[in-house]
DRENPA-3360 file (N, C-alpha, C; in nm, 2 decimals, always signed):
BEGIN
1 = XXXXXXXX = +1.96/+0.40/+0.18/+1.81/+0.40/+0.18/+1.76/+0.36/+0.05 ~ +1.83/+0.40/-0.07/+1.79/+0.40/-0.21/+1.79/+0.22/-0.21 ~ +1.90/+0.15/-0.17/+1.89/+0.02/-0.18/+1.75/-0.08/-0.14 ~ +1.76/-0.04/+0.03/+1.66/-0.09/+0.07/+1.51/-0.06/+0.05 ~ +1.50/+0.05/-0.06/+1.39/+0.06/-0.12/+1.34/+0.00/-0.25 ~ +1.48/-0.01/-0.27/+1.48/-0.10/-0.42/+1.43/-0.25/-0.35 ~ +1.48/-0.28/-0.23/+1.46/-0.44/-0.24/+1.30/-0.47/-0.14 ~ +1.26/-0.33/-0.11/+1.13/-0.33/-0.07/+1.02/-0.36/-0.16;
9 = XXXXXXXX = +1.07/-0.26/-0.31/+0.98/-0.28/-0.41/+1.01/-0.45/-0.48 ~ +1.10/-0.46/-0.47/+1.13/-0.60/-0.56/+1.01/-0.71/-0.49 ~ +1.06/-0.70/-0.28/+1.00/-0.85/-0.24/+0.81/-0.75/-0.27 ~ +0.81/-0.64/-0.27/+0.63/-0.68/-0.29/+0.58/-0.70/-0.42 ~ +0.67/-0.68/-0.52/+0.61/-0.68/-0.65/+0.64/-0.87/-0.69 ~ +0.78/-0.91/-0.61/+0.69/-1.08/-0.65/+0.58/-1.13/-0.53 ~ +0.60/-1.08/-0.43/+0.43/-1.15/-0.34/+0.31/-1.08/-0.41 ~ +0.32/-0.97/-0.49/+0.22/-0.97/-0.58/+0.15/-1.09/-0.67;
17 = XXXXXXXX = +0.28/-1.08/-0.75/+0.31/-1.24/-0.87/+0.24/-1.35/-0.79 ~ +0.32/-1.35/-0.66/+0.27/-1.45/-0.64/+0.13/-1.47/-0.61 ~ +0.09/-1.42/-0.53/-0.08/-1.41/-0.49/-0.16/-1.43/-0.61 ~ -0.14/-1.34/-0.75/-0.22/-1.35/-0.87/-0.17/-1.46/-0.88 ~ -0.05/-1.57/-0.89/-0.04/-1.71/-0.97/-0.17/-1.75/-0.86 ~ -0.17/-1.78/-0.70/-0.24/-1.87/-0.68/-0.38/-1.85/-0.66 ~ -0.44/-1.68/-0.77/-0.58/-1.67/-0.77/-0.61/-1.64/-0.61 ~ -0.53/-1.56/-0.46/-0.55/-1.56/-0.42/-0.61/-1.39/-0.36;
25 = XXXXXXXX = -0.61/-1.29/-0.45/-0.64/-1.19/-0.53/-0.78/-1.18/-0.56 ~ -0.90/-1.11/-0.49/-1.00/-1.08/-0.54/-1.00/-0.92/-0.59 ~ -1.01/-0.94/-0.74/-1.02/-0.80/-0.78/-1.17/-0.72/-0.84 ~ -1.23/-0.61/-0.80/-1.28/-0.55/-0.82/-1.34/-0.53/-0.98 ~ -1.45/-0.50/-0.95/-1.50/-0.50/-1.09/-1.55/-0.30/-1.08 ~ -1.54/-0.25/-1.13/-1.59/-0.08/-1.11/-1.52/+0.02/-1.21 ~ -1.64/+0.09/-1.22/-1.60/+0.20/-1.32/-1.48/+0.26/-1.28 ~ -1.39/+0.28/-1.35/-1.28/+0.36/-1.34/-1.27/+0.56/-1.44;
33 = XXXXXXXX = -1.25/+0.62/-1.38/-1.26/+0.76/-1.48/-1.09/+0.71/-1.53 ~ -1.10/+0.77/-1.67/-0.98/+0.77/-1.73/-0.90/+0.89/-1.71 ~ -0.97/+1.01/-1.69/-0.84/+1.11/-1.66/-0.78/+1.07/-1.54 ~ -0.87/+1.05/-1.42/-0.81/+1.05/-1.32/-0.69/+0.93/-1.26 ~ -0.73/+0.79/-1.34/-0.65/+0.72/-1.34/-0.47/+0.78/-1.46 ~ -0.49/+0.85/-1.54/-0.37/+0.86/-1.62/-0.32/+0.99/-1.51 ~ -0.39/+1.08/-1.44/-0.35/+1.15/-1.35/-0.24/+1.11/-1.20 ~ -0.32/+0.97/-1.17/-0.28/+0.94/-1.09/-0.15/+0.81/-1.10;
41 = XXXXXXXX = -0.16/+0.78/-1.24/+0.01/+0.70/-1.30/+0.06/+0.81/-1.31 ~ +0.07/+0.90/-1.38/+0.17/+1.03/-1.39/+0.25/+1.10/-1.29 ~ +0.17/+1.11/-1.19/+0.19/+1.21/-1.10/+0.33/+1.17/-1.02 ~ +0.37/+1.04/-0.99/+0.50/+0.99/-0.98/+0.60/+1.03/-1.04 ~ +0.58/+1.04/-1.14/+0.66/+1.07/-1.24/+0.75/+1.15/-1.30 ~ +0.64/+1.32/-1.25/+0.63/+1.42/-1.30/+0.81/+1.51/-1.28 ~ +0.82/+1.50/-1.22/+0.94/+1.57/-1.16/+1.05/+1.50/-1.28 ~ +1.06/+1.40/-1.28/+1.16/+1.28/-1.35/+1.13/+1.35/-1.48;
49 = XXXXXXXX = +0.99/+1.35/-1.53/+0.94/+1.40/-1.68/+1.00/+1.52/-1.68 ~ +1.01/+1.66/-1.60/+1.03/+1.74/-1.62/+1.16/+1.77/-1.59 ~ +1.24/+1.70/-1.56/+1.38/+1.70/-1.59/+1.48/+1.72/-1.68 ~ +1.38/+1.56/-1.72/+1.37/+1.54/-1.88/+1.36/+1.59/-1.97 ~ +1.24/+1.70/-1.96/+1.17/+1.80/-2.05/+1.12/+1.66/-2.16 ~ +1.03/+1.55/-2.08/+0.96/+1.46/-2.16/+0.78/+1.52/-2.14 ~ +0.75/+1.54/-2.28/+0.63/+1.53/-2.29/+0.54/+1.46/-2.30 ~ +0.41/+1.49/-2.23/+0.31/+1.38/-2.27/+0.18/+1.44/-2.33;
57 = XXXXXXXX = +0.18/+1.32/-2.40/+0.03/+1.35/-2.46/-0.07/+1.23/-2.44 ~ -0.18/+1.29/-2.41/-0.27/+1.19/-2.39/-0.40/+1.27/-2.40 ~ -0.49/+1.18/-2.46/-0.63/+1.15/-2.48/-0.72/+1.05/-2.50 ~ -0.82/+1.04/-2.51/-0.92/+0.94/-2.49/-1.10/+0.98/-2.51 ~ -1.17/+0.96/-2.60/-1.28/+0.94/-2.62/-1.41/+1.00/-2.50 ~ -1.47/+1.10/-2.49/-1.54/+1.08/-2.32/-1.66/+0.98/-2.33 ~ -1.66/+0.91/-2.42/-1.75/+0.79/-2.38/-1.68/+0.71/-2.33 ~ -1.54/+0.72/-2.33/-1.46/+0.59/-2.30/-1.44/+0.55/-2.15;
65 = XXXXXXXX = -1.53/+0.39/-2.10/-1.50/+0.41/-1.95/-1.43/+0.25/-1.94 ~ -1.33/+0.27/-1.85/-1.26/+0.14/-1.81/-1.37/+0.09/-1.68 ~ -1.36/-0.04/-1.69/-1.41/-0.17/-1.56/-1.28/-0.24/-1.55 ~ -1.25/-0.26/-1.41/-1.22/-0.30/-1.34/-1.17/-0.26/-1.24 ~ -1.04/-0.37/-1.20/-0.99/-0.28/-1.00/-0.86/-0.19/-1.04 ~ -0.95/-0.03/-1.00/-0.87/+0.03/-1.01/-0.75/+0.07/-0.98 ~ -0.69/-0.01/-0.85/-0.55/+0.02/-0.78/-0.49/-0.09/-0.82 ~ -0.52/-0.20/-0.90/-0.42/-0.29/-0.98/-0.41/-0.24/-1.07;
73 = XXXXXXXX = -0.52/-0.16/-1.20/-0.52/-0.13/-1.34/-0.41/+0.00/-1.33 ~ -0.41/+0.06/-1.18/-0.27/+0.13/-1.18/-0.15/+0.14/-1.20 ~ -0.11/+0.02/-1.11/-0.02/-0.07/-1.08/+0.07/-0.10/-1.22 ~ -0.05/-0.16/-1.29/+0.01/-0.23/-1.45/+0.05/-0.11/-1.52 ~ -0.04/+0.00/-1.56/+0.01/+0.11/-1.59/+0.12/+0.19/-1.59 ~ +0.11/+0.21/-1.42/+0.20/+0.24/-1.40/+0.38/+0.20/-1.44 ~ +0.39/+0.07/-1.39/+0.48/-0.03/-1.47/+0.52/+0.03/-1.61 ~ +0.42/+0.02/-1.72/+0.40/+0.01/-1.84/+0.51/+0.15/-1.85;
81 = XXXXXXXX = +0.44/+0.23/-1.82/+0.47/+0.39/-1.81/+0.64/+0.43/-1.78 ~ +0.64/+0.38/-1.67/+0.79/+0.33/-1.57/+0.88/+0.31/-1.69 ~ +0.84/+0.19/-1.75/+0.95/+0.14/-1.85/+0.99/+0.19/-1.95 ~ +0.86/+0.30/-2.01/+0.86/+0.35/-2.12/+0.95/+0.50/-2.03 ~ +0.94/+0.57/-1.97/+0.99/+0.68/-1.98/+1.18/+0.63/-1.97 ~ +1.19/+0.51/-1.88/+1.33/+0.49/-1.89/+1.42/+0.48/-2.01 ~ +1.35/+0.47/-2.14/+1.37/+0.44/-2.28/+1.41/+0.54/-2.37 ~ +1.34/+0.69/-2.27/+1.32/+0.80/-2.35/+1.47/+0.85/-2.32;
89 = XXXXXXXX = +1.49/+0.97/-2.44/+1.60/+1.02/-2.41/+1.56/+1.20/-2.40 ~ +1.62/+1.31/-2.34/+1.55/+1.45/-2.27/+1.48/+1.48/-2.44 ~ +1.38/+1.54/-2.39/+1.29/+1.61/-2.47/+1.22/+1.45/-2.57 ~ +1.19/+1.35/-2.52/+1.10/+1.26/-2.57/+0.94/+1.32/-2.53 ~ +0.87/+1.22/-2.61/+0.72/+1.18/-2.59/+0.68/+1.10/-2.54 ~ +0.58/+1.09/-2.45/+0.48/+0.97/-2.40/+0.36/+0.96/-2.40 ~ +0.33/+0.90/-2.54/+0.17/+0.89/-2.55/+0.04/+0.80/-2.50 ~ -0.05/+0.84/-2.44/-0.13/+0.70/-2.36/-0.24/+0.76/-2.46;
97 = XXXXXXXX = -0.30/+0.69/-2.50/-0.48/+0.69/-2.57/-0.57/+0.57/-2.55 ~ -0.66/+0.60/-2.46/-0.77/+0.53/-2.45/-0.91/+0.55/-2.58 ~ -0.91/+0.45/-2.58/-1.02/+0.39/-2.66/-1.11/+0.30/-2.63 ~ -1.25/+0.33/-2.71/-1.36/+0.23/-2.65/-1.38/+0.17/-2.77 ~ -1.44/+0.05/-2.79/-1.51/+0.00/-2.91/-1.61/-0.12/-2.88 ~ -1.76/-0.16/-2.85/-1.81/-0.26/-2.87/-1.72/-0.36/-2.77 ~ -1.64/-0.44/-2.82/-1.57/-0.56/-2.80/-1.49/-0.54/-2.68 ~ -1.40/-0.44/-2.69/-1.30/-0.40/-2.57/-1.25/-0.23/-2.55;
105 = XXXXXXXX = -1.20/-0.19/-2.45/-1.16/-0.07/-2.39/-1.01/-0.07/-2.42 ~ -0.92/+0.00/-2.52/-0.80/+0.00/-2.54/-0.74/+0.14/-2.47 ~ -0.62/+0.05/-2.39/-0.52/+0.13/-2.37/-0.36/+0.13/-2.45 ~ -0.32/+0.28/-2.53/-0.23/+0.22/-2.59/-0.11/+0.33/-2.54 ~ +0.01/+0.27/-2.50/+0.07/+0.36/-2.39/+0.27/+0.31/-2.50 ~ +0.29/+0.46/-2.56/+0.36/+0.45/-2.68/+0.49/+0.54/-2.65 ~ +0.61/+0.52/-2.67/+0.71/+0.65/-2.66/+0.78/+0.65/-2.77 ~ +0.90/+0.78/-2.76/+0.95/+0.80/-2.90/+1.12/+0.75/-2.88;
113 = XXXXXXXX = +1.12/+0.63/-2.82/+1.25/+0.68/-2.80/+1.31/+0.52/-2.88 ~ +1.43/+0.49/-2.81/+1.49/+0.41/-2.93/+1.39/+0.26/-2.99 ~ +1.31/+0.20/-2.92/+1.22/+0.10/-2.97/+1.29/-0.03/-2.85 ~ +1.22/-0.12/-2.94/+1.22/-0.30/-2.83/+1.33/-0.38/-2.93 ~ +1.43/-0.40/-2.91/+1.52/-0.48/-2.95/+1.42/-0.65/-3.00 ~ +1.43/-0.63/-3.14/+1.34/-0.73/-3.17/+1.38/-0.89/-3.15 ~ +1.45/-0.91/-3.08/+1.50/-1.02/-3.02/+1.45/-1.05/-2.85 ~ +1.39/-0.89/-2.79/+1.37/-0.92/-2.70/+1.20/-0.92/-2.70;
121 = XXXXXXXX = +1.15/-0.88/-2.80/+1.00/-0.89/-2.81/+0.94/-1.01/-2.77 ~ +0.94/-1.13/-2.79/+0.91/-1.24/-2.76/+0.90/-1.30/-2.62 ~ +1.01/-1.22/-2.53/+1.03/-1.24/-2.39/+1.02/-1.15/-2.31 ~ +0.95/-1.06/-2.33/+0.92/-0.90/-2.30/+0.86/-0.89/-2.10 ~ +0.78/-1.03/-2.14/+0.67/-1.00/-2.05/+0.70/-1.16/-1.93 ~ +0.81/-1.18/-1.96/+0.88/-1.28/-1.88/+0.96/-1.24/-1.77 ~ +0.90/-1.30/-1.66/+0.94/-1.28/-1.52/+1.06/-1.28/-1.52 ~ +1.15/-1.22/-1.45/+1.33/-1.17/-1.47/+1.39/-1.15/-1.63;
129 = XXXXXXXX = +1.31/-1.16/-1.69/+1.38/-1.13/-1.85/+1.43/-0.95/-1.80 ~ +1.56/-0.95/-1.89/+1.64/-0.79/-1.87/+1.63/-0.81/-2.02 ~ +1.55/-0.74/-2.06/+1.64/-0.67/-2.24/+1.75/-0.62/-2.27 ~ +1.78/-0.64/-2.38/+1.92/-0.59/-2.45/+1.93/-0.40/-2.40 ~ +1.83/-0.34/-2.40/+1.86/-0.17/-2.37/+1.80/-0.22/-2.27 ~ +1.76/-0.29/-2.19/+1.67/-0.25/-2.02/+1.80/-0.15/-1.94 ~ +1.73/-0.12/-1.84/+1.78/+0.00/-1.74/+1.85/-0.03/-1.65 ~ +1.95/-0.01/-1.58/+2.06/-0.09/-1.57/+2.03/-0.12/-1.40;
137 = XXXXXXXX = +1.93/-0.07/-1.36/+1.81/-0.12/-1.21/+1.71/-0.20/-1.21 ~ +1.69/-0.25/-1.36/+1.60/-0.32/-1.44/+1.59/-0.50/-1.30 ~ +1.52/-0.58/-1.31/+1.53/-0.69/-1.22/+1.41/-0.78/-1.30 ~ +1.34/-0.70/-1.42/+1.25/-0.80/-1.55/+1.17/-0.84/-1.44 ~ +1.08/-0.72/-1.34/+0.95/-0.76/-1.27/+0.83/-0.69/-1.35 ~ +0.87/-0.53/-1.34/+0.75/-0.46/-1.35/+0.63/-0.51/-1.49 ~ +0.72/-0.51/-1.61/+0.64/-0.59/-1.72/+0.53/-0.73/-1.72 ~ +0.62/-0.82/-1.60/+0.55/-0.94/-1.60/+0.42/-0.94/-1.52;
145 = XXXXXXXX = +0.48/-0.85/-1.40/+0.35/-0.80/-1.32/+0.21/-0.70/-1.40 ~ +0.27/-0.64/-1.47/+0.17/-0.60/-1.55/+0.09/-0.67/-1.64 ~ +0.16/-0.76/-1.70/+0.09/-0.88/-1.79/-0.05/-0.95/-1.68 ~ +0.05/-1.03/-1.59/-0.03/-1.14/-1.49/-0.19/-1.00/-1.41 ~ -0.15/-0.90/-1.41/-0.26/-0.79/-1.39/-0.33/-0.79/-1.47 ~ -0.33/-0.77/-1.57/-0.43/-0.73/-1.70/-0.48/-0.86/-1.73 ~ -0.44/-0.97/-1.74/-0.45/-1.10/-1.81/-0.57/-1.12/-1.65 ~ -0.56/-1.12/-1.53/-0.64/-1.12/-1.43/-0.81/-1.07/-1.48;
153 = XXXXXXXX = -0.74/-0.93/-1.56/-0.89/-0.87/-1.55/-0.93/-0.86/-1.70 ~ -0.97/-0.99/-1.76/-1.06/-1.00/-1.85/-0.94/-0.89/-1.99 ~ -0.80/-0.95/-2.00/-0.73/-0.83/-2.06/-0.63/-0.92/-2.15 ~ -0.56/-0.83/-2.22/-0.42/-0.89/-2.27/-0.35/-0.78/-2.31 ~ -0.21/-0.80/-2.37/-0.15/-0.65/-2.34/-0.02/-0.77/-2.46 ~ -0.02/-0.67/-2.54/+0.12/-0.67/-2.66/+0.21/-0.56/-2.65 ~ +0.34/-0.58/-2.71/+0.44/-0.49/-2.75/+0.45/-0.47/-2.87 ~ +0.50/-0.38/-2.94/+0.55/-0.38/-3.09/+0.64/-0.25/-3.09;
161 = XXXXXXXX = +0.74/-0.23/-3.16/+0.76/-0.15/-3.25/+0.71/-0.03/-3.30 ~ +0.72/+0.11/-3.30/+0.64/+0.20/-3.36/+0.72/+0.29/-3.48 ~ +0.89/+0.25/-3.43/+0.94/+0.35/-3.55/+0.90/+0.51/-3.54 ~ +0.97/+0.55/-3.50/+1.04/+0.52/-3.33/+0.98/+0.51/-3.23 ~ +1.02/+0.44/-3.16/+1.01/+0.41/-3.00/+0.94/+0.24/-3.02 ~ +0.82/+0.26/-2.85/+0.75/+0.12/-2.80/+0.63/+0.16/-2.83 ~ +0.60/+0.06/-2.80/+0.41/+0.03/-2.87/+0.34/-0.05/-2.71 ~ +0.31/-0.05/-2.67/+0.22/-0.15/-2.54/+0.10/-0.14/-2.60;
169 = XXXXXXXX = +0.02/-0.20/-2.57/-0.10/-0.21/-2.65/-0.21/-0.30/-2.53 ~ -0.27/-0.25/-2.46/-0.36/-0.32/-2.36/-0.56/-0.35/-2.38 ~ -0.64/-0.48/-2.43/-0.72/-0.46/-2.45/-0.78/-0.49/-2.34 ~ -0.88/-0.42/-2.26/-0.97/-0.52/-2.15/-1.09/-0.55/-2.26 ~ -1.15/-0.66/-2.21/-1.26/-0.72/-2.30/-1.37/-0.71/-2.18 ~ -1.46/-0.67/-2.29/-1.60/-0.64/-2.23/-1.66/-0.79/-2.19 ~ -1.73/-0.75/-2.05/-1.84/-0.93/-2.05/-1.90/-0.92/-2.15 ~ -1.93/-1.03/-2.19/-2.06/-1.10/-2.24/-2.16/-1.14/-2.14;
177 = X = -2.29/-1.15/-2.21/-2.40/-1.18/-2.09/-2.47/-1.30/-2.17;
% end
């Protein structure tokens, strides 16, 4: 069953890909609450986290409100999240902080665990790319899908380094009028 779940999530996460390549995806524009959305990536999780004895920390500004569609801005999240706890080793951290500023809405979603093999930084967010530490169920979807998400909605999204661990770094950009 574990298999055929694996290849359940594989064929919908590329008819995802695909649908965003041909723009055939209309995504929602609407306020999103921030607890509820980091509530509702978590909550998958939780059991796995507490296994682990991985902690999280998160906060965020209460002026701070995300726009757009909120069961894709999950989606990417979640991914983001996904990868980063695979990374951690028992009793890690996982930090998400939302931020507002004028220009754009930052999501920065950070762990403490060994970092991004700086060789694989450059190809992070490349459809079947496996990194040097990727997870050994890894198939180099969840990242790309998250990219082609965010980049959808008015976004972009970096990796880096934190010393120790990963860095994601997600800006949505505010319209202009």
């Amino acid at each position: 069953i574990k298999l055929l779940d694996k290849i359940e999530w594989l064929i919908q996460s590329l008819m995802k890909l695909a649908q965003i390549d041909a723009h055939s995806i209309k995504f929602n524009k609407e306020e999103i609450d921030c607890d509820e959305l980091i509530k509702k990536v978590i909550e998958p999780f939780e059991i796995y986290m507490d296994l682990k004895d991985i902690q999280l920390e998160y906060e965020h500004s209460k002026e701070t409100i995300l726009y757009g569609d909120k069961q894709w801005i999950l989606e990417a999240i979640s991914n983001i999240v996904k990868n980063c706890l695979e990374h951690l080793d028992v009793g890690g951290i996982l930090k998400i902080v939302i931020e507002d500023n004028p220009l754009y809405s930052e999501v920065i979603i950070q762990d403490n665990g060994k970092g991004i093999d700086p060789k694989d930084l450059p190809h992070l967010f490349e459809r079947f790319y496996k990194g040097q530490n990727s997870h050994q169920n890894s198939v180099g979807i969840g990242l790309a899908l998250s990219k082609k998400i965010i980049e959808s909605q008015n976004g972009i999204i970096t990796a880096e380094n934190s010393y120790p661990g990963a860095k994601f770094i997600i800006h949505f950009y505010k319209e202009t009028i």
